[in-house]
FILOMI-950689 format. One record per residue (C-alpha): residue number from 1; x, y, z. Coordinates in steps of 0.1 Angstrom, whole numbers, plus 5000, padded with zeros to 4 digits. Layout:
NUM	X	Y	Z
...
***
This chain:
1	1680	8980	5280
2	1712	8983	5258
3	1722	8964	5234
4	1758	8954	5210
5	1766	8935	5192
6	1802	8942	5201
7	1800	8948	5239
8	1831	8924	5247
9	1825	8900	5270
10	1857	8883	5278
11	1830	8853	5302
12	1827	8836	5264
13	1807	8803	5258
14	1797	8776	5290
15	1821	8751	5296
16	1792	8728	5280
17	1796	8751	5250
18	1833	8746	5243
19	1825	8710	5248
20	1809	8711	5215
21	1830	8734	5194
22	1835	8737	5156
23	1863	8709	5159
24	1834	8685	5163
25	1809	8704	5142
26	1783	8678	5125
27	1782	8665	5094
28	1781	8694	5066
29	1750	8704	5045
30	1744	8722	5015
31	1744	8751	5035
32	1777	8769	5031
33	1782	8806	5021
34	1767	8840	5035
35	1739	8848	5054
36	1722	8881	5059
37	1698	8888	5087
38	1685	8921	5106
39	1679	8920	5141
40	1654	8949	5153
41	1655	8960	5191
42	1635	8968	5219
43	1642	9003	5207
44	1632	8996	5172
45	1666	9002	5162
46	1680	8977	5135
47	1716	8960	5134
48	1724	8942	5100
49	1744	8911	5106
50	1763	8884	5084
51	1774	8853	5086
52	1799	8837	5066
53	1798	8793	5067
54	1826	8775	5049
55	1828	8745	5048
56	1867	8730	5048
57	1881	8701	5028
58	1881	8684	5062
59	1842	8681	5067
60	1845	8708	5094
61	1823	8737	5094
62	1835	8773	5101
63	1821	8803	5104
64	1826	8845	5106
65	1798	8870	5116
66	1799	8908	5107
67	1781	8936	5124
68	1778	8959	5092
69	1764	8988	5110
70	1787	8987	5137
71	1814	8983	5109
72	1831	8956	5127
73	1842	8924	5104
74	1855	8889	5115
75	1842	8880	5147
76	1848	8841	5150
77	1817	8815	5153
78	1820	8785	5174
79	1803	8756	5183
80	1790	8755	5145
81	1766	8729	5137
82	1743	8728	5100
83	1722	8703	5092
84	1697	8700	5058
85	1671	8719	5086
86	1691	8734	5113
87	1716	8760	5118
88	1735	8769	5153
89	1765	8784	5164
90	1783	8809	5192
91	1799	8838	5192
92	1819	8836	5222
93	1834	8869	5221
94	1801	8888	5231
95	1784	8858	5249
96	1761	8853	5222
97	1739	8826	5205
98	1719	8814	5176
99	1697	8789	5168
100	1672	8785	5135
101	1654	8764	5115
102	1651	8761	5079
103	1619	8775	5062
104	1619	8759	5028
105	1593	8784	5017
106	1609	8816	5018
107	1640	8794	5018
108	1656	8809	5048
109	1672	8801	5084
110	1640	8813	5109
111	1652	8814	5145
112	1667	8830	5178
113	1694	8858	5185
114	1700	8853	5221
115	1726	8880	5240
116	1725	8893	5272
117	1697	8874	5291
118	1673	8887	5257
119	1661	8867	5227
120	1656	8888	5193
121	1641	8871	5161
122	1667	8867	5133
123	1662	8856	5100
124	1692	8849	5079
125	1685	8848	5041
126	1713	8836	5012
127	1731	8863	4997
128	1767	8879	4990
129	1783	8894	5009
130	1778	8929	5009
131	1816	8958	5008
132	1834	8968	5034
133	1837	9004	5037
134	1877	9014	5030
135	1875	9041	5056
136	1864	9016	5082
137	1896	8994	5073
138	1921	9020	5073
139	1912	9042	5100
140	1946	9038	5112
141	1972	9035	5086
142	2006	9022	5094
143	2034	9044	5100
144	2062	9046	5071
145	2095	9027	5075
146	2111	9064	5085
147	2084	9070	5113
148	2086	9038	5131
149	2130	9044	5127
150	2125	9076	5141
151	2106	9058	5171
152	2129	9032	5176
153	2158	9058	5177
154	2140	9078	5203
155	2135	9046	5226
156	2173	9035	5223
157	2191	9069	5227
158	2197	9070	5265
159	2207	9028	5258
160	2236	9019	5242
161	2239	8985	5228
162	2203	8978	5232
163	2188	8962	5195
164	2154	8965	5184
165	2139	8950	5155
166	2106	8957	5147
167	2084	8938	5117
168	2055	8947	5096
169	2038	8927	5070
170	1998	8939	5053
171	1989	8935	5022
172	2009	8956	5001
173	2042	8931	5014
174	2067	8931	5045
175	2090	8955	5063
176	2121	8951	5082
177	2135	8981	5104
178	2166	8978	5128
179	2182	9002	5155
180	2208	8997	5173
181	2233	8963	5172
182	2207	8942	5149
183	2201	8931	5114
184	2171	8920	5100
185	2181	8885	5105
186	2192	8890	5139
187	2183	8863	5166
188	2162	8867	5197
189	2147	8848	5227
190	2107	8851	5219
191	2106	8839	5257
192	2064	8837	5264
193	2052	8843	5224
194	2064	8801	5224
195	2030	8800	5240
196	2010	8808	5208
197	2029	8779	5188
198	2019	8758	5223
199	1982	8769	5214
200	1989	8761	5177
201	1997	8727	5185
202	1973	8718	5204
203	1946	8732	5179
204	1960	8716	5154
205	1959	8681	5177
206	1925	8687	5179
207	1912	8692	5146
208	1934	8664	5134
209	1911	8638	5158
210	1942	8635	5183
211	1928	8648	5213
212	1900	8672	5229
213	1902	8704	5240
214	1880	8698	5268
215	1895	8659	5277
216	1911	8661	5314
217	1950	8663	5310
218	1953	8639	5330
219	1946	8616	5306
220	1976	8620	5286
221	1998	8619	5314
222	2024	8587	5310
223	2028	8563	5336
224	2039	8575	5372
225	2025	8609	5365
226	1994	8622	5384
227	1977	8662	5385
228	1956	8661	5418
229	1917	8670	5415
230	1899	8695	5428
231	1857	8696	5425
232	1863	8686	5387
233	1898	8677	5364
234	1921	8702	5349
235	1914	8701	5314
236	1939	8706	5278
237	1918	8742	5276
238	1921	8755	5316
239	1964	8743	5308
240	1963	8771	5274
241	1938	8795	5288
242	1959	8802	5325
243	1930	8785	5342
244	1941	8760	5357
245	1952	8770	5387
246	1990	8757	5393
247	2011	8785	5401
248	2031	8805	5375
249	2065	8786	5379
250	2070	8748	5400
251	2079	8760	5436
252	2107	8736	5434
253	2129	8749	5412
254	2167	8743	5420
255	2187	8776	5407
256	2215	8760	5400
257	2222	8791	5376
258	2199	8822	5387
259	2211	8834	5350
260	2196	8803	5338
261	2167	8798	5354
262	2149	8769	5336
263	2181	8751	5328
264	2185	8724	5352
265	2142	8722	5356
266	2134	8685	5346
267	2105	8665	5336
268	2113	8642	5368
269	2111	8675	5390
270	2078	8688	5374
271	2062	8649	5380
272	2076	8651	5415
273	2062	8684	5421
274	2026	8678	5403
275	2022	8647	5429
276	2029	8670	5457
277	2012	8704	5446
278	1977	8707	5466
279	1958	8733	5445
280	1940	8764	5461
281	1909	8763	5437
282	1890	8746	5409
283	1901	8747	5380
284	1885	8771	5354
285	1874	8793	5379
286	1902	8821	5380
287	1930	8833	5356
288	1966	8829	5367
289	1993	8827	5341
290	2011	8800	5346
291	2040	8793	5327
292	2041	8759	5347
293	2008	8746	5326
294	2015	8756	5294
295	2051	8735	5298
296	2029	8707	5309
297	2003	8711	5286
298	2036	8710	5256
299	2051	8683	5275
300	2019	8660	5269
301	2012	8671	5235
302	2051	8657	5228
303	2040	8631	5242
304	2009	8625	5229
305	2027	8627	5189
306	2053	8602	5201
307	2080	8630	5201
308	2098	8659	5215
309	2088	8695	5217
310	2113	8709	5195
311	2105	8685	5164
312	2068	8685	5171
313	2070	8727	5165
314	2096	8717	5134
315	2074	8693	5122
316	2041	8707	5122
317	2046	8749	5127
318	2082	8764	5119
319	2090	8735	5086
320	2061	8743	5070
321	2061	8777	5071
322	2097	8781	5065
323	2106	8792	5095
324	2143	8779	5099
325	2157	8807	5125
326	2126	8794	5149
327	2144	8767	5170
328	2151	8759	5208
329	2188	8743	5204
330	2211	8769	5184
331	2249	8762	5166
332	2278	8780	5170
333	2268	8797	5138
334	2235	8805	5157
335	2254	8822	5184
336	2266	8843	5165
337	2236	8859	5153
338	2219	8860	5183
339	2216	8895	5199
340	2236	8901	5228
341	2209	8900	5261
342	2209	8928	5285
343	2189	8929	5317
344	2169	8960	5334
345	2201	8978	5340
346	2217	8972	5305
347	2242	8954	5319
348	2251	8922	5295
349	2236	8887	5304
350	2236	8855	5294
351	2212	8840	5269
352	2191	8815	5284
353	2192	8776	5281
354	2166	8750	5286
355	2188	8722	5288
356	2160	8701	5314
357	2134	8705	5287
358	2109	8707	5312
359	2096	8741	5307
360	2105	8750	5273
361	2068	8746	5260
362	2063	8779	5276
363	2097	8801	5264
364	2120	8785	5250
365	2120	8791	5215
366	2146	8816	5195
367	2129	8834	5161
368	2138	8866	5142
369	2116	8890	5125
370	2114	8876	5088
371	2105	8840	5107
372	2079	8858	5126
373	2068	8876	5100
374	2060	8843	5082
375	2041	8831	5113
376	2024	8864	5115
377	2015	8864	5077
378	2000	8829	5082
379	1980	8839	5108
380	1959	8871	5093
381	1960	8849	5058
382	1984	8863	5037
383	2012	8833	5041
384	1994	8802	5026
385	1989	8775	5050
386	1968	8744	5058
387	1968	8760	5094
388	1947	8787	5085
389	1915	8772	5099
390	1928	8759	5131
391	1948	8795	5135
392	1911	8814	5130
393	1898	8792	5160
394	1928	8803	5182
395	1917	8835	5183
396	1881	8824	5198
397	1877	8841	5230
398	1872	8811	5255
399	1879	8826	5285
400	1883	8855	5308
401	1922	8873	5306
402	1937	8896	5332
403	1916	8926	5327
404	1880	8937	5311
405	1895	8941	5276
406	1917	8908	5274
407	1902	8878	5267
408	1919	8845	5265
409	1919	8824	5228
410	1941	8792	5223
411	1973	8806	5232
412	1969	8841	5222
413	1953	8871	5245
414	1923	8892	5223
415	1923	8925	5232
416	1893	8949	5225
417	1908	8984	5212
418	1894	9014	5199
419	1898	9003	5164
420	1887	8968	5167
421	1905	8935	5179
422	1942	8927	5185
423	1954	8897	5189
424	1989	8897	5209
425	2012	8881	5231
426	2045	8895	5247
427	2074	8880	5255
428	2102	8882	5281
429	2131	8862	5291
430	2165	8876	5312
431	2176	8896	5287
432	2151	8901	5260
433	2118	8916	5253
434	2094	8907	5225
435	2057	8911	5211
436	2039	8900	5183
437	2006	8911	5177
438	1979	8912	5147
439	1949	8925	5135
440	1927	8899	5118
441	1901	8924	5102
442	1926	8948	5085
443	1952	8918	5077
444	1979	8935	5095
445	2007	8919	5114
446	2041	8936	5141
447	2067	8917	5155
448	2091	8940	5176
449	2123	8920	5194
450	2146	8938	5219
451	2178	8926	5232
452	2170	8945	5268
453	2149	8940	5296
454	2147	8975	5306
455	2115	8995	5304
456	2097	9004	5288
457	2102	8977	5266
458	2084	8968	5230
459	2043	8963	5235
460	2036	9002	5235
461	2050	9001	5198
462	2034	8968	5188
463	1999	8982	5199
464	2010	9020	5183
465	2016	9002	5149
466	1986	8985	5147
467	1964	9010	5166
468	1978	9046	5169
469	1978	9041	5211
470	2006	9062	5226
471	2041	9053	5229
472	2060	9056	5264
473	2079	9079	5269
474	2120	9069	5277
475	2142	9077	5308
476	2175	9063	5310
477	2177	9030	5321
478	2179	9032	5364
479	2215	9024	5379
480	2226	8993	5386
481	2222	8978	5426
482	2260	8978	5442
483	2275	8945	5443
484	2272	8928	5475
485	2298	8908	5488
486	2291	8868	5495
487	2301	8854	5525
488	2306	8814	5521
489	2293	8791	5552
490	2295	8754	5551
491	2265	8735	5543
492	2268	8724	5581
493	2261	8762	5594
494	2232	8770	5571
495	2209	8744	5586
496	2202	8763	5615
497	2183	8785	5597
498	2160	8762	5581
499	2129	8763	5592
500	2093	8781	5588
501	2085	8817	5598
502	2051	8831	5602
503	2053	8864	5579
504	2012	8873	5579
505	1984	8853	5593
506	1981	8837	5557
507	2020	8843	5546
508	2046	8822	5557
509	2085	8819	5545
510	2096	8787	5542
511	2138	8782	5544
512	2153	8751	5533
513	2189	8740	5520
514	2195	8730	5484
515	2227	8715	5482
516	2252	8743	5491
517	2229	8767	5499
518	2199	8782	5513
519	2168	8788	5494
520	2138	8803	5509
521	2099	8805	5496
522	2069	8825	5504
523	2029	8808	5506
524	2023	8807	5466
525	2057	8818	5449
526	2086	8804	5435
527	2117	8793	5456
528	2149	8814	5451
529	2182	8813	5465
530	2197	8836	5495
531	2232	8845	5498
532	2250	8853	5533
533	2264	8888	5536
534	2268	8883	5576
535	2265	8859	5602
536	2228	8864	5603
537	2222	8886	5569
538	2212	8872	5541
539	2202	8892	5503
540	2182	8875	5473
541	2199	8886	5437
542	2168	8872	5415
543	2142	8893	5436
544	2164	8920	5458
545	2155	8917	5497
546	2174	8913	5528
547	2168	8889	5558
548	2176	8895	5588
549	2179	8864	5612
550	2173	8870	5648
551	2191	8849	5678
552	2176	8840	5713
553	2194	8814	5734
554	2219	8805	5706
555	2187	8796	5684
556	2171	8808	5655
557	2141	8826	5668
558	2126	8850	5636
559	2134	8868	5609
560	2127	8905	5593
561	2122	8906	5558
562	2131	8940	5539
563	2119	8949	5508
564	2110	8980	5493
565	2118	9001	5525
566	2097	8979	5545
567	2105	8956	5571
568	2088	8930	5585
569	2094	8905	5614
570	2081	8868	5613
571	2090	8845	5641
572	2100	8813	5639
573	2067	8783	5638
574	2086	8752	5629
575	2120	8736	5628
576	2126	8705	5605
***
């Protein structure tokens, strides 16, 4: 049988588990500090392991276990409980458990290892700590200020007017190095990273006593709003962890502005589209990011402080840490600073709004890198902060992520690397590119901001700073699509093609008018707008396609959809 401490297991604790984690730890005991232990295997080989208990001004317990012969540090506890006779706790990252009892004879903790379907007897026994070996900290070291500029200038030399700003902050202080159109205090849309101060507020919620982590959102939902249920209720934890199974953006979104996409998206919108939306699946059961729940889940955690997003992440995250670039609504001044946004092509765009409010839980926010350097710093402890504890159980792996290495904490993704645990988020909006990323053990933190969406874009040189991984290599960024001329029909002709049109046996494209114009949506995906080129032809801008409409008798009978050199015909089902 094998055996690892380490193995990742991105399945974490039982939904029972979570239910009873280290934000509702019991009452402390006298039992704080470190705890050694060696487990022997069925192979008679031996792992040493420590655990680190702390006990917070706030009564809550807290905990860190170290796998000293597999040199890897930090691995969060959860679901911590010590009494005068009893110690438990998880370790959600590697699926494991432990439970013992105090011997007050040899004055240790005698109990259970359990891991894989296996039990192994552990005893933990009082003691320091014991070093860390430098060479397993610094197996990577991070490059000098004139290696990651030299990286930087190789990404942007087939891209002018394309910024990048990356930041780096360790122990031995911070670093700020610019290409391109950018100063260190240059602005930039963050777009998905908002997630993790999302996940910070709602950890913080819950260790203040405010809410659970596990309580059913629906709870917090205000008068006249409803989530529909399916086998069991979407909970706080499913909305931050992608599992909760609405889609990745409300299928009703008007366009308005295809530059601004989340502009004109309202709360009244997302509560008439929650009433409506039938879901595919339980909850809990599948990841599926959905920027859709984590702008619900900010939406009730404004509401559940009596407030508005904006000053709920002023108030609690970005005053605190003196963060004063990190905002949503920016001044003239503001403006001014803010990198100008390019798209794939490197053609100029224009920055995003979030006017509706809606959605801006999940992108909205604007930072540059000293802010997020501060954030950063806080994060790996090297910024003071009261946040500190609730930060460390963010990074708790509570659920699976989109692939075997990515796990899913509050907010944040864990990824499992050779050198040890990231933890990293990336972020994109129409004209930006951005990821932060840190690595608890070695107290090391990158921030790197683009003002360009083309590719590739800023993760491979967030995870080459903190890991050595390879960095992309650069082609020129591709050419533009020709501009298509837009034929204008009145309102009056474009409702002939409304309808629904059987694409697959489990795919169908639904066409409806918004307004002044058409808008069409496939089984599962967002609604965008069409644009007539013909009398029958129609082109998408946001996603490029053409449709084809097809007359028999002077009616509407199908369409064929091209897309990537394909075609395909769906006839007509249903006519409003």
């Amino acid at each position: 049988m094998s055996f690892a401490i380490v193995a990742p297991t991105t399945a974490g604790a039982s939904h029972d588990e979570h239910a009873k984690s280290r934000f509702a730890a019991s009452a402390p005991a006298k039992r704080d500090g470190d705890w050694l232990g060696t487990l022997t295997l069925p192979s008679k080989a031996t792992l040493r392991i420590a655990v680190h208990l702390r006990f917070g001004q706030d009564g809550i317990v807290r905990g860190s276990l170290d796998s000293l012969d597999q040199r890897v540090w930090d691995i969060p506890l959860d679901a911590v409980s010590v009494t005068p006779t009893t110690l438990s706790c998880t370790v959600p990252s590697i699926g494991a458990r432990y439970t013992g009892r105090w011997n007050a004879r040899t004055r240790r903790f005698v109990g259970v290892w359990e891991q894989g379907g296996a039990q192994f007897p552990l005893a933990l026994t009082a003691n320091g700590p014991p070093p860390r070996p430098a060479a397993t900290t610094d197996a990577w070291t991070l490059p000098s200020d004139a290696e990651i500029g030299d990286l930087l200038d190789r990404r942007i030399a087939q891209r002018p007017g394309e910024a990048i700003v990356v930041g780096v902050i360790d122990e031995t202080g911070r670093r700020i190095i610019t290409r391109g159109p950018a100063r260190a205090d240059t602005l930039f849309e963050i777009g998905s990273i908002t997630k993790t101060f999302t996940g910070l507020l709602l950890a913080d919620m819950v260790a203040r006593g405010e809410i659970g982590l596990n309580d059913p959102a629906a709870k917090y939902l205000p008068a006249g709003w409803t989530l529909p249920v399916r086998g069991c209720p979407i909970t706080l934890l499913d909305l931050t962890t992608h599992r909760s199974g609405l889609p990745r953006v409300p299928l009703d979104m008007p366009f308005s502005d295809t530059g601004n996409p989340y502009d004109d998206y309202t709360p009244a919108l997302m509560r008439a589209f929650l009433k409506t939306w039938v879901p595919d699946r339980e909850p809990g059961v599948q990841f599926e990011y959905s920027n859709l729940g984590v702008a619900l889940l900010g939406q009730i955690l404004a509401w559940r402080a009596g407030t508005d997003y904006e000053t709920l992440v002023r108030t609690r995250i970005t005053g605190p840490l003196h963060m004063a670039d990190t905002t949503v609504r920016t001044t003239d001044e503001d403006m001014r600073r803010q990198a100008t946004p390019h798209d794939e092509f490197l053609q100029r765009v224009t920055p995003w709004k979030w006017t509706g409010g809606a959605m801006v839980a999940a992108g909205g926010l604007r930072s540059d890198a000293d802010d997020m350097l501060n954030y950063l710093g806080a994060h790996i402890g090297l910024v003071p902060t009261p946040l500190k504890p609730v930060m460390d159980d963010m990074r708790v792996v509570r659920a699976e992520g989109d692939g075997p290495k990515a796990g899913r904490g509050i907010g944040w993704m864990v990824a499992t690397t050779p050198v040890g645990t990231i933890v990293t988020h990336g972020g994109a909006t129409g004209g930006y590119l951005a990821n932060a990323a840190f690595d608890p053990v070695r107290r090391r933190g990158v921030v790197v901001l683009a003002n360009a969406m083309t590719q590739p874009g800023v993760e491979d040189i967030a995870m080459h700073l903190l890991t050595g991984s390879p960095v992309a290599a650069t082609p020129p960024p591709p050419t533009p699509p020709a501009t298509r001329p837009v034929v204008t029909m009145p309102p009056a002709a474009l409702d002939r093609f409304v309808g629904r049109y059987r694409l697959e046996p489990d795919q169908v494209i639904t066409v409806f008018r918004s307004r002044d114009r058409l808008m069409i949506q496939l089984t599962g995906q967002q609604a965008v707008p069409i644009h007539a080129s013909g009398p029958l032809e129609f082109f998408g801008k946001v996603v490029p396609f053409d449709l084809i409409f097809r007359e028999t008798a002077g009616k509407i009978a199908a369409v064929t959809l091209r897309q990537n050199d394909e075609e395909k015909l769906a006839p007509r089902i249903s006519v409003p």
